[in-house]
C-alpha positions, -999 to +999 in steps of 0.1 A: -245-303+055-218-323+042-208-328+011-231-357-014-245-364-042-284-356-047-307-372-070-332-350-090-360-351-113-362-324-144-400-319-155-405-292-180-371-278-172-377-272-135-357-296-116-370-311-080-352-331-053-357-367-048-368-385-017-352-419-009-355-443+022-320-447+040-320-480+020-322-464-011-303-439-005-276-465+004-276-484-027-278-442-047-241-443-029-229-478-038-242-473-075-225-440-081-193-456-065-192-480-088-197-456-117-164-440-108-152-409-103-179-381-105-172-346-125-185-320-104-192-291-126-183-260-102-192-232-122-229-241-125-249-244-091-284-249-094-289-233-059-286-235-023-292-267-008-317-274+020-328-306+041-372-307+027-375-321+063-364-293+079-390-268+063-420-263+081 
């Protein structure tokens, strides 16, 4: 998996992946381009990351 950026949602401090089209998922990327740079806070993983598609 290469690295990306991820969208999540936090409910009562428990946070779960987003889903998005390849069209949404296109403009995620443009947004967050246009933001600028993004601070990637190393020391802090939430966990290991996994394709939801691939789980059966």
């Amino acid at each position: 998996m290469k690295d990306q950026l991820g969208l999540f949602y936090v409910k009562d401090g428990v946070s779960y992946p987003v889903a998005l089209t390849e069209e949404q998922k296109s403009i995620f990327n443009l947004t967050m381009a246009a933001i600028g740079p993004i601070k990637v806070i190393e020391n802090k993983p939430m966990g290991i990351a996994v394709r939801l598609s691939d789980l059966q």
